[in-house]
N, C-alpha and C positions, 0 to 999 in steps of 0.2 A: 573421662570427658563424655562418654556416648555410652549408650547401654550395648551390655553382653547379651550374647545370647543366654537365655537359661535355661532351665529342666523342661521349661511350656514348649510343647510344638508350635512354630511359625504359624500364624493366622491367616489364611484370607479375606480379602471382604467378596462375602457372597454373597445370595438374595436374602438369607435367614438374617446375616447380622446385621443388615441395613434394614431389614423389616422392624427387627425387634428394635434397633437403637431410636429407629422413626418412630415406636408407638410407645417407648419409657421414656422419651423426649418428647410427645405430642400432647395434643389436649387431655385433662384431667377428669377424672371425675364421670358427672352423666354424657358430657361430651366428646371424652374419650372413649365409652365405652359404644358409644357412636360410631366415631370414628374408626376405632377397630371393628366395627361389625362390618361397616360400609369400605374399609380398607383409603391408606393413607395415598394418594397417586405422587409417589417420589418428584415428578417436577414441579407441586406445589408446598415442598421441602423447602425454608430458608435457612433454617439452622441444622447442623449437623455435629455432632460429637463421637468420636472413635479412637478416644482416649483410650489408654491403657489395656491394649486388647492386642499385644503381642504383634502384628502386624507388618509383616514384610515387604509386601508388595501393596502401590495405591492399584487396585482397579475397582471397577464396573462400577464405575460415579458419575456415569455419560448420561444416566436421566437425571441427575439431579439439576437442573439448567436453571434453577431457580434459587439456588444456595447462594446467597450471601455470607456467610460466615462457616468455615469449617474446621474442625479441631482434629487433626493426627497427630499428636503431640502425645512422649511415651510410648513410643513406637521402637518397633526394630529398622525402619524405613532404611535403606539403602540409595533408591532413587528416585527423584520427582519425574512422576510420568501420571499418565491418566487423569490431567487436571484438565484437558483442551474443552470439553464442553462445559467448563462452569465457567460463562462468562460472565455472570453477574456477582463472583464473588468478589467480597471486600474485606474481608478476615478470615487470615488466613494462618493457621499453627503448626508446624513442622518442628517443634524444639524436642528438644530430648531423642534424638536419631540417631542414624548410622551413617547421613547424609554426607559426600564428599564432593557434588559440585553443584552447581546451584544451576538448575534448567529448567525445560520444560512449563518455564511461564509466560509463553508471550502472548498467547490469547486473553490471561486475564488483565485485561487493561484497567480493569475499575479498582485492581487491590490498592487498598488504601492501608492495611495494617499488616506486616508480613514479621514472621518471630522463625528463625532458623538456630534458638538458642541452646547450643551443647549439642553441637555435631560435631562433624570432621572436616567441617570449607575451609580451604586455604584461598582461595577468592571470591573476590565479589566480582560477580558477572553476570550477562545474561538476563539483567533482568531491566535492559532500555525500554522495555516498551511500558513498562510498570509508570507511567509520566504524575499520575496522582498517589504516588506512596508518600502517606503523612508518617508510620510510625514503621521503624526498620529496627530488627532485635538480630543482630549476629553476633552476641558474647561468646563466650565459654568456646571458641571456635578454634583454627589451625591459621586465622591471619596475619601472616608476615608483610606483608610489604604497604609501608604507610601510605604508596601512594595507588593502592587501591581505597583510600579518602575520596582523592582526585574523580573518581568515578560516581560517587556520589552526587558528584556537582550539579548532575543533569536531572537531579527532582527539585522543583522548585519550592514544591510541597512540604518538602521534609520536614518536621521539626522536631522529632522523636528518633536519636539514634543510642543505641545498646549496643556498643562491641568491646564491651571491658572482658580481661582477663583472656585476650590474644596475646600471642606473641610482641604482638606491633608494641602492644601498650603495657608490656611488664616494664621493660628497661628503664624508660621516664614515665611516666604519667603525666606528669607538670607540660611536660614537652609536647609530649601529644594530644593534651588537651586543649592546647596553645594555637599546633597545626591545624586541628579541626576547627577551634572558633576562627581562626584568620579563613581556611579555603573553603566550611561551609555555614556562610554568616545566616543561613534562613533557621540553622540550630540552636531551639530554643531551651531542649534539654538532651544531656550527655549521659550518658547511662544511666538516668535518673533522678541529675539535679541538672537543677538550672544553670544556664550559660549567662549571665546580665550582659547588660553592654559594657560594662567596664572592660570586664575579660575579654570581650570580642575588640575593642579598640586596643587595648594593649597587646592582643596577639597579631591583629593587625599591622600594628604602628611595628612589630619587630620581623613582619617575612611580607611585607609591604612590597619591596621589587619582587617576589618571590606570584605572591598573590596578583600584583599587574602583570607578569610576563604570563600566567596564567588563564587570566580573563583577556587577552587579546588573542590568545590560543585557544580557546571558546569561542570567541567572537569567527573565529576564520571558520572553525570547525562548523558554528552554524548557520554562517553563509553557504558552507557546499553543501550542508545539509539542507537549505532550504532550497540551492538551487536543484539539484538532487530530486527533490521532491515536487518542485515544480516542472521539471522536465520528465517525471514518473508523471504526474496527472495532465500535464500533455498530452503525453501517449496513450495515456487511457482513455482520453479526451477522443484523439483519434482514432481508435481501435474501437470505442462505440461507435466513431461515424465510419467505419469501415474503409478509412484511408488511411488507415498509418503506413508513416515513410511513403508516401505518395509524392511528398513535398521535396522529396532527395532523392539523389542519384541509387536507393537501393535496389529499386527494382531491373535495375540495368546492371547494378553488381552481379547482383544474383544471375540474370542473365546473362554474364560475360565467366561469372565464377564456372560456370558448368561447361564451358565453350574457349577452352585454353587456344583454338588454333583461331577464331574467330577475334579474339583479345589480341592475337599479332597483327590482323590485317586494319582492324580501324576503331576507333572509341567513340563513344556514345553520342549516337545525334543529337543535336540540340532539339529539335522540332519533336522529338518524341520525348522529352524532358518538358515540353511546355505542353503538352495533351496531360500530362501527367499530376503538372502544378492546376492545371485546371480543374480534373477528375476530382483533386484533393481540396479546391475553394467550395467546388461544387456539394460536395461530401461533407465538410463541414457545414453550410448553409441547411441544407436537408435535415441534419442531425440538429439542427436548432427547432425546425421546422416537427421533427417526430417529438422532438422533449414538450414543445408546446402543447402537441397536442397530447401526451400523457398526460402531463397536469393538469389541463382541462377537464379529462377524464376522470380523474382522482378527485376532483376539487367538485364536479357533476355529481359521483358514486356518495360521497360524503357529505354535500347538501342535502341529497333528497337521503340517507339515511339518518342525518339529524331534524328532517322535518319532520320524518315519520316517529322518530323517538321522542318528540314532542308531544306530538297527539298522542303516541299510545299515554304520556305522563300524565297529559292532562282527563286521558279517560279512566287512567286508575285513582287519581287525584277525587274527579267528581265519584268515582264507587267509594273510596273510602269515605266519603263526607255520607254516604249512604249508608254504609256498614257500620259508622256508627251511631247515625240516628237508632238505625234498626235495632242494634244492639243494646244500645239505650233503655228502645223501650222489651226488648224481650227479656231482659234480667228481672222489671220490673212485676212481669207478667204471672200469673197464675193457673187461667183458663188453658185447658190443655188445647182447646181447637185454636185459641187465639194464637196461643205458640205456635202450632202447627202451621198457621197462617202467616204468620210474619219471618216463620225460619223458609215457607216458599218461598215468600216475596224475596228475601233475601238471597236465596240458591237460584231465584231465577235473576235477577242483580247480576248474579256471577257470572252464571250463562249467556247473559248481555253481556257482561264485561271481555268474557271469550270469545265473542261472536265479535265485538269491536277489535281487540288486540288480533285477532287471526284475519279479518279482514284487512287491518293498516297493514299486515305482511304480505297477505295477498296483493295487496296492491303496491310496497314494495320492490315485493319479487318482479313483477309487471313491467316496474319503473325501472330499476338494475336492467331487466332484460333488455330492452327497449335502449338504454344507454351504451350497453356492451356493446350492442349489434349497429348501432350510428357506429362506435369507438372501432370497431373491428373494420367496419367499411371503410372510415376515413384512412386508417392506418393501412390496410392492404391497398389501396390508393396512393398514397405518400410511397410505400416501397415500390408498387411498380411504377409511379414515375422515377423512382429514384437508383432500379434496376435498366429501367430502359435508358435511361441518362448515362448511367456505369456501362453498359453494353455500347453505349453510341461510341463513345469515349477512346474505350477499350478498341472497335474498331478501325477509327481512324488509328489507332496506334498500331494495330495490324498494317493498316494501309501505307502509312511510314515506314513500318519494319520491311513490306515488299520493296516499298521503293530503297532504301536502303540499301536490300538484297539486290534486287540493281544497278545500283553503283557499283557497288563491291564485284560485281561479276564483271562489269567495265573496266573498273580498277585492275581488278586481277588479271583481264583476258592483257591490258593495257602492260602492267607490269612482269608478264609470260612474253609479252613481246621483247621488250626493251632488255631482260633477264636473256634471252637468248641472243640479242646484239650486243650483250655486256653494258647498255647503255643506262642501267641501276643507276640513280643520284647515290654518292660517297655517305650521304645521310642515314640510308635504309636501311633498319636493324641485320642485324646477321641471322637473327633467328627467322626474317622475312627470307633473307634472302635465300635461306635454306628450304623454305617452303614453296619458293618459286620455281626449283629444278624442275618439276614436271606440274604438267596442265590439270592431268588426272587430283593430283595432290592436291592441286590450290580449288580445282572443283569442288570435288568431293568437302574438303576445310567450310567453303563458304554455304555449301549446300546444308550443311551438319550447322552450321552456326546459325544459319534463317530456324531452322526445325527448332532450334533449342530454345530461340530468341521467341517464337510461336506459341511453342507449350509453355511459358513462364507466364505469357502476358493469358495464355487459356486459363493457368491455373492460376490465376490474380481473382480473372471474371467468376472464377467455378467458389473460389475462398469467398469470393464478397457475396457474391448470389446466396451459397450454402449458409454464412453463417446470420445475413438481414436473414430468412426466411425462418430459420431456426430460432433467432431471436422473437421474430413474432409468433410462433406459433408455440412458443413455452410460458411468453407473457399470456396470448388468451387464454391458456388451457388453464394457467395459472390464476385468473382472474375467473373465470368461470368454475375453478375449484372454490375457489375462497370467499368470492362475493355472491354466488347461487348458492353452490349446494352446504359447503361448510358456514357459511352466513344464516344458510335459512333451518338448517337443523339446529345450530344453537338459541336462533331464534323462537324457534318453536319451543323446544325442551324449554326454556327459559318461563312461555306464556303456561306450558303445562304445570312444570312447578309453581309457580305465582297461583294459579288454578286451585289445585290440588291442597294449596295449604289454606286458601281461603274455601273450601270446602270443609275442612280441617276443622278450622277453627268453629265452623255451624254445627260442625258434629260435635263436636267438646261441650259447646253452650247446651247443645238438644240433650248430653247429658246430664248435663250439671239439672236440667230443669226435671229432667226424669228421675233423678234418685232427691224427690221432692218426699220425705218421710211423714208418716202419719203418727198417731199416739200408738193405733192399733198396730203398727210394723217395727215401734220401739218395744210394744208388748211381747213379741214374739221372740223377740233376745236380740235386736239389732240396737247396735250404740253407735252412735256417730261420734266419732274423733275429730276435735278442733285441731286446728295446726298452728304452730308458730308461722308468723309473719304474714305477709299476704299473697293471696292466690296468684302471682304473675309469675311467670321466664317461661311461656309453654316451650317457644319455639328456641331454638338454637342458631341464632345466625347461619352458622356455615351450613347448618343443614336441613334445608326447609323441610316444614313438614314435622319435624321429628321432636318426639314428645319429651318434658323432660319429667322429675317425680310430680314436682307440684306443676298444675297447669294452672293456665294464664287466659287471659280472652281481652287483648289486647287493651292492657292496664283500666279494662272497665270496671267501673262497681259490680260485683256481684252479687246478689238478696236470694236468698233462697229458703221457701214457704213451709211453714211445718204446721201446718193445721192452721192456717193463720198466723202464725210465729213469724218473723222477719227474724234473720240475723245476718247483722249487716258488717262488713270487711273494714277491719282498723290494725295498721301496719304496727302501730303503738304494743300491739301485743305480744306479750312475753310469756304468758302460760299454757300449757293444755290441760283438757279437760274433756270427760264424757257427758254429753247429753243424755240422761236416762228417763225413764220413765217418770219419775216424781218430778222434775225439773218441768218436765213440760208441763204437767199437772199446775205445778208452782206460778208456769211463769205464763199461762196460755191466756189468750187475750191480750197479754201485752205487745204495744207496736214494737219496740225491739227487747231484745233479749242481752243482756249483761248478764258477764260472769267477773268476779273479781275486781267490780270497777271497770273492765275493758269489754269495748264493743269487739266479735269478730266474726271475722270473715269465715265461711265456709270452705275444710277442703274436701275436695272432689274422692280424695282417698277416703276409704271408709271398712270396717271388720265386721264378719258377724261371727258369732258365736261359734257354731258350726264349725266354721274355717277361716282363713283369711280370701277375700277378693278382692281384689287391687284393680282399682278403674282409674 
């Protein structure tokens, strides 16, 4: 059922075998040899393969945060671990293992295809948090018991389940194929073939009470579930407004749990149960009051970053309408000063075009700053009025707990009396009255219970003060990280590469117009080699800048002059050929030059004699 160990030593995955599997899996060709020059950064990894490579343990897959799809399947696998940072996968293969229980998946919420086929699971578990699993493979496994079916229930998604050749399902097949289409009706196929509705109504119509005593048993299940969860996001609700349980007796538990003798003499005043329901109205009002103004702030940072990324659009928009007039006319050109002239106008185009894009950041960065520093003001504003309000609060509730303390000491000096005249009401616990023998005792009791009652409500004020201020001072640092300084470096780098490639591209063309050949430089043994197809793909998407064999100039005509010769770029072309010296002879004076019937285009690669030189 699971593979043996064999003669191979156990694998790890280490930096080596995740480097090499990411570049025999990565782009091809001139792009790949890119990419391995320039190296692959493992968290713009989507797919992954670690197929058949002995493999004992998952680890070190904590950068790949970008995987969607990963394959350990063929493996010697024992246990699912080391998957928590890949939350964005959604294929996921584990079959052929050593696997015996199913964990370690609750961070991925997005899996949508999970395969555990021909392990060792004897259940299915573990994996509620999986809510969008469309396709679930657990054949060739250790499942006994049918009514881990029952568990299935809770994907609504399902419609792809694979658990043939379990235990569950040798004895009937008929049978259990029956069970599945009645208690999971969203299955549209069973280990491969199709479920119609005939089959699902007749398996229905025969465990029909079976099936309603079970969806009513659902039903309860996700009412506590739902209330469960709406009383979790309450709490959290109130623990961002720094009141939780403000609203209930716990703050006086707590204060009465640590104060056993103080708990005999009397229970919690009402008048400091209603400072407390106030604190807690008050605390939530506030926390609507801070959410407001966060998203103002958010919604402020994100206008003026989309306005700015308007302009820069529309001033790269008017350079290209410019770049390729320009280009237009320098392909057509001849004179070498004219060239010269038109590839300045152009590189100074660009130098405007840098001078505008570094300006909208500069002013920007300006605008961010200017927004943070309102946003920081308003908010450290909001918290100390909303510290001085928690502080007032907290006060009077001190000022309670004194008077409180005062009673209590009348109480007691009161009941120290009455204890000595034997004049105790029949009512009074026996544990009081045992604490009434001496004066010192019920002193000391009440004095010990104010001190307790003091330091709880102190350290309420110090929890609530410590964790608003913390809160705000991790948002700005946080925002000040991400919207200045990691904002405007990516923003630059961004304007420098855009730069860089259209400088790029003026250099390529200043070439193509400089290896302009003569009779006399074909005389001396240079041959120009025609190319199949035509002169485009310089650049490489993913990697500006970066040249590929045959260069491009932004799918323009290219014409390039041979004593007067034109020969002009036609994608139609299917042949190579040398221009030699007689050719030119043959064909000079003529506006374009044919070979074969087919016009073409000029490539920029070229041999001489000599040696090879590759431009």
């Amino acid at each position: 059922m699971s593979r043996l160990y064999d003669t191979v030593e156990p694998s790890v995955i280490d930096e080596d075998m995740l480097q090499k599997a990411v570049e025999e899996q990565g782009p091809k060709d001139e792009a790949g040899k890119i990419a391995k020059r320039e190296g692959i950064n493992f968290s713009d990894v989507l797919s992954l393969r670690l197929d058949f490579k002995n493999i004992l343990k998952i680890d070190n897959l904590w950068e790949f945060t970008a995987l969607t799809k990963l394959q350990l399947d063929n493996n010697i696998i024992e246990k699912i671990e080391g998957l928590d940072m890949l939350v964005n996968l959604v294929w996921l293969d584990l079959s052929f293992n050593n696997i015996e229980v199913i964990e370690g998946l609750s961070n991925l919420t997005k899996l949508k295809d999970l395969t555990f086929y021909n392990n060792r699971i004897s259940k299915i578990e573990n994996i509620d948090a999986l809510k969008q699993l469309h396709v679930f493979s657990i054949g060739n496994n250790e499942i006994k018991d049918i009514k881990d079916i029952l568990y299935l229930r809770q994907f609504p998604e399902l419609k792809t389940l694979n658990i043939a050749n379990n235990p569950v399902t040798r004895d009937d097949k008929d049978t259990f194929k029956q069970y599945v289409a009645a208690f999971l009706p969203n299955i549209e196929f069973l280990d491969y073939r199709l479920l119609d509705q005939q089959t699902k109504a007749a398996a229905y119509e025969k465990y029909q009470t079976q099936v309603e005593e079970q969806i009513d048993k659902d039903n309860k299940a996700r009412a506590a579930a739902e209330e469960q969860e709406r009383k979790r996001a309450e709490t959290q609700l109130h623990k961002e407004a720094y009141v939780e349980f403000l609203n209930t007796a716990k703050l006086f538990e707590d204060m009465y749990a640590d104060d056993p003798e103080g708990n005999k003499l009397n229970q919690i005043p009402e008048k400091l149960m209603t400072v407390c329901q106030q604190l807690f109205e008050f605390g939530l009002q506030e926390y609507e009051k801070r959410k407001a103004e966060v998203d103002m702030f958010w919604e402020c940072v994100n206008e003026a970053k989309q306005e700015n990324k308007e302009m820069g659009m529309d001033a790269i928009k008017e350079f290209m309408k410019e770049k390729k007039r320009i280009f237009a006319e320098l392909v057509h050109m001849t004179d070498t000063k004219m060239v010269d002239n038109k590839l300045q106008e152009y590189n100074d185009q660009v130098t405007s075009l840098w001078d505008k894009l570094m300006g909208l950041e500069l002013q920007l960065v300006d605008q961010l700053e200017e927004i943070i520093k309102d946003f920081e003001r308003n908010m450290q504003d909001l918290v100390s009025v909303f510290l001085e309000s928690v502080q007032a609060y907290l006060t009077q509730a001190r000022d309670w707990e004194n008077m409180h303390n005062e009673k209590m000491i009348e109480s007691a000096t009161s009941a120290l009396e009455k204890a000595a005249k034997n004049e105790l009401d029949e009512d009074v616990p026996e544990e009081l009255k045992m604490l009434l023998v001496d004066k010192d005792t019920v002193m000391n009791a009440v004095t010990s219970s104010h001190d307790v009652h003091l330091l709880k409500i102190d350290n309420k004020e110090d929890d609530i003060v410590t964790r608003i201020n913390t809160w705000l001072k991790n948002m700005i640092e946080t925002i000040h990280e991400e919207q200045e300084i990691q904002r405007n470096r990516m923003r630059v780098t961004e304007i420098t590469h855009l730069i860089d490639h259209l400088r790029d591209e003026a250099d390529l063309l200043d070439l193509v117009q400089d290896n302009t050949f003569s009779k006399e430089s074909l005389k001396g043994g240079r041959s120009v080699r025609f190319a199949t197809g035509s002169v485009t793909g310089k650049r490489i998407s993913n990697h500006p800048g970066a040249l590929a064999e045959e260069y491009s100039i932004d799918d323009t005509e290219i014409t390039t002059s041979f004593t007067g010769l034109s020969v002009d770029g036609d994608e139609g072309m299917k042949s190579e050929g040398d221009i030699d010296h007689d050719t030119i002879e043959r064909l000079e004076g003529q506006e374009n030059a044919a070979v074969q019937g087919h016009s073409l285009r000029l490539s920029v690669e070229y041999e001489q004699k000599e040696g090879k030189d590759n431009s």
